[in-house]
C-alpha positions as CSV (number, residue, x, y, z in Angstrom):
1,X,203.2,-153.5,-19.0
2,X,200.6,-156.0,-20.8
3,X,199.7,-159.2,-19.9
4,X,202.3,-162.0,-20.8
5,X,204.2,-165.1,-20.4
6,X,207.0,-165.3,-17.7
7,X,209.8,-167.0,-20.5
8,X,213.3,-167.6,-20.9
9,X,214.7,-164.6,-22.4
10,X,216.4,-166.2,-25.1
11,X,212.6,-167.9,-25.8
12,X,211.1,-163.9,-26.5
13,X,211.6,-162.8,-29.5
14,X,211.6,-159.4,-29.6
15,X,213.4,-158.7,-26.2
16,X,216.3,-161.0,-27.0
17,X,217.0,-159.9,-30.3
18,X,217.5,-156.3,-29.0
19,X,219.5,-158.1,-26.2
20,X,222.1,-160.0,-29.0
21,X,222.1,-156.5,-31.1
22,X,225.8,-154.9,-31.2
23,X,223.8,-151.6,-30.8
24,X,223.0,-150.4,-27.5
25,X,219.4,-149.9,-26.9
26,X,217.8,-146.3,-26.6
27,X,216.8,-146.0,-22.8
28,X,213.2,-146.1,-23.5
29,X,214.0,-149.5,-24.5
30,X,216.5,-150.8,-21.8
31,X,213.5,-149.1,-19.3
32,X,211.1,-151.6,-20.9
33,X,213.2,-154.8,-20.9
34,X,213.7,-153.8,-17.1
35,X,210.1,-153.7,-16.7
36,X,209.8,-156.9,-18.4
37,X,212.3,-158.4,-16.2
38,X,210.0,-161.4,-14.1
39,X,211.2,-164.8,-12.3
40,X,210.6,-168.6,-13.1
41,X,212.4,-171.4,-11.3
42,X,214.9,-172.9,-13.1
43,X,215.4,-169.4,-15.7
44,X,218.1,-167.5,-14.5
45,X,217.2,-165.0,-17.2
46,X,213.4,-164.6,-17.6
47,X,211.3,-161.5,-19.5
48,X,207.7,-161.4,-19.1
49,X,207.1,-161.5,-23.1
50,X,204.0,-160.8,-24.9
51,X,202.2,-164.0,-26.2
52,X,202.8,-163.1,-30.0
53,X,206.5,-163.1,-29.4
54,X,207.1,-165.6,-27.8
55,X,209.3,-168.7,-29.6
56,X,207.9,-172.0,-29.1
57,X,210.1,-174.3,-26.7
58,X,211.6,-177.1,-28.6
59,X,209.7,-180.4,-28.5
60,X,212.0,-183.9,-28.2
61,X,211.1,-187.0,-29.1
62,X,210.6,-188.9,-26.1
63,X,212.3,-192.7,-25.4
64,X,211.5,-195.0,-22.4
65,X,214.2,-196.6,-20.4
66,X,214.2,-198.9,-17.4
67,X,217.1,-198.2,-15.5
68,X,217.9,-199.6,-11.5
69,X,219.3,-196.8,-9.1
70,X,220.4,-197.5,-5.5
71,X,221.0,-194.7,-3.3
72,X,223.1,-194.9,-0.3
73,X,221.8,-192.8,2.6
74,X,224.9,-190.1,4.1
75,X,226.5,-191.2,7.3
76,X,226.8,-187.8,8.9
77,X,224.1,-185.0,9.1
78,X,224.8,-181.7,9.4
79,X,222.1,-179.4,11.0
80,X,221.6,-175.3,9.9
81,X,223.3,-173.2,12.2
82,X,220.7,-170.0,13.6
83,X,222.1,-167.0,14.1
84,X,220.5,-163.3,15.1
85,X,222.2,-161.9,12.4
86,X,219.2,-160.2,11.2
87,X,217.1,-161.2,7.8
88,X,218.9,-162.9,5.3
89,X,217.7,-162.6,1.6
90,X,218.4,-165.0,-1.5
91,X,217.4,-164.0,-5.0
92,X,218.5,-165.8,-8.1
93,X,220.6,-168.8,-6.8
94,X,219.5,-171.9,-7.5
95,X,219.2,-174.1,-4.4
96,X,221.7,-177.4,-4.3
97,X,220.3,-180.1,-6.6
98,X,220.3,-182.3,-3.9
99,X,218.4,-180.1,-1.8
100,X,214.2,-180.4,-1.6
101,X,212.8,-178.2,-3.5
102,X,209.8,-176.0,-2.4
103,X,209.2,-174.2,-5.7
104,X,205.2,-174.4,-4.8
105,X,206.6,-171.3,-2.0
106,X,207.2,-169.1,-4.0
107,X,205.1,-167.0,-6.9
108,X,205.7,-168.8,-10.4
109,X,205.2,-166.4,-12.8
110,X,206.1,-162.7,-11.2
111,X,206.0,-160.5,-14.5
112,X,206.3,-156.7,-14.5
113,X,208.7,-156.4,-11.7
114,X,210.4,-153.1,-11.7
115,X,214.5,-153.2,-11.4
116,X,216.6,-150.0,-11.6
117,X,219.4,-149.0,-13.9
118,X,222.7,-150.3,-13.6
119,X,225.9,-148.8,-13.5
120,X,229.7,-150.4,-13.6
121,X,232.5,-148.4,-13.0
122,X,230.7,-145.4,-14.4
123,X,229.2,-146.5,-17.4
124,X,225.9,-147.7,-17.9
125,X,225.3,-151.3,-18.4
126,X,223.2,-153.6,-20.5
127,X,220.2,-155.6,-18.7
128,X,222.1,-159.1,-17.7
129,X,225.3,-157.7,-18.9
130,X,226.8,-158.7,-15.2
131,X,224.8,-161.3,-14.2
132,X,226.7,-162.7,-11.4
133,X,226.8,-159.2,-9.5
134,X,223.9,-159.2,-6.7
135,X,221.9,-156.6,-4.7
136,X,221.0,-157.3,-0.8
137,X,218.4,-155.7,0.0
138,X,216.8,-155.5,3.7
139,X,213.4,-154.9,4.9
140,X,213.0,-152.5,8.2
141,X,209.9,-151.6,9.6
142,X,208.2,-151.9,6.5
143,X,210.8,-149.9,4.3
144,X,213.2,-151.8,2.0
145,X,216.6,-150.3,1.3
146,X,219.6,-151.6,-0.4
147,X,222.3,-152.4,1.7
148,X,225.2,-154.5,0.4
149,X,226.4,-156.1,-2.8
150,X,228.4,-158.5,-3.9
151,X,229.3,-161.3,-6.1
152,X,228.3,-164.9,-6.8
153,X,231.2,-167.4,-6.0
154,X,229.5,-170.6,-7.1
155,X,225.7,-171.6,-7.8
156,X,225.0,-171.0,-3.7
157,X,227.5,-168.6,-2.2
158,X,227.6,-165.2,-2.2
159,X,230.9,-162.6,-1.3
């Protein structure tokens, strides 16, 4: 994989016209979309594009407005529960707007990251074809294994 730009995939050029084609890819293709597969806040689908392909973002024309917000604090708290469940691992759900966001935590621009070949009731599927499907995967002594799936139930939960 060559250097790039972590981007929305509908903002790469190349990638996301293979992605919109009624003809499915050859697998040395789908092998490099998954290789180009990367992670930007805010993107739930993000390819890490080269620069000659990637699609400008749209530019707006920007107005200034004076507006007066109050904000009325919650009566009631609610603390996180802690539990020895064992690790607990989130990947590509977006945090509760509400919530403060720590984005400078985590990597911005993670391009290249390897992810495997998908299957759905025995047929092969297209990169993002299910997007709300998810993989748990735990880390033990050093050695990462997949361990449960599920689904996404809203923008936070998984079942």
């Amino acid at each position: 994989m060559s250097d790039g730009f972590c981007v929305s995939i509908e903002r790469c050029r190349n990638i996301y016209s293979i992605i919109i084609s009624p003809t499915p890819p050859s697998r040395g293709i789908q092998n490099y979309i998954n290789r180009a597969a990367c992670s930007l806040p805010d993107v739930p689908r993000s390819v890490c594009c080269q620069p000659l392909e990637v699609v400008p973002a749209p530019t707006t024309p920007t107005t200034t407005t004076t507006t007066t917000t109050t904000t009325v604090a919650p009566s009631t708290v609610v603390a996180p529960v802690k539990t020895n469940a064992g690790p607990v691992m989130v990947t590509g759900v977006e945090p509760d707007a509400g919530a403060t966001l720590n984005w400078n935590l985590l990597p911005t621009r993670n391009c290249g990251t390897i992810t495997v070949n998908r299957i759905a009731h025995g047929n092969t599927t297209r990169v993002f074809e299910y997007p709300w499907m998810v993989l748990l995967r735990y880390e033990s002594n050093g050695v990462l294994s997949d361990r449960c799936g599920g689904s996404l139930i809203n923008n936070r939960y998984v079942l």
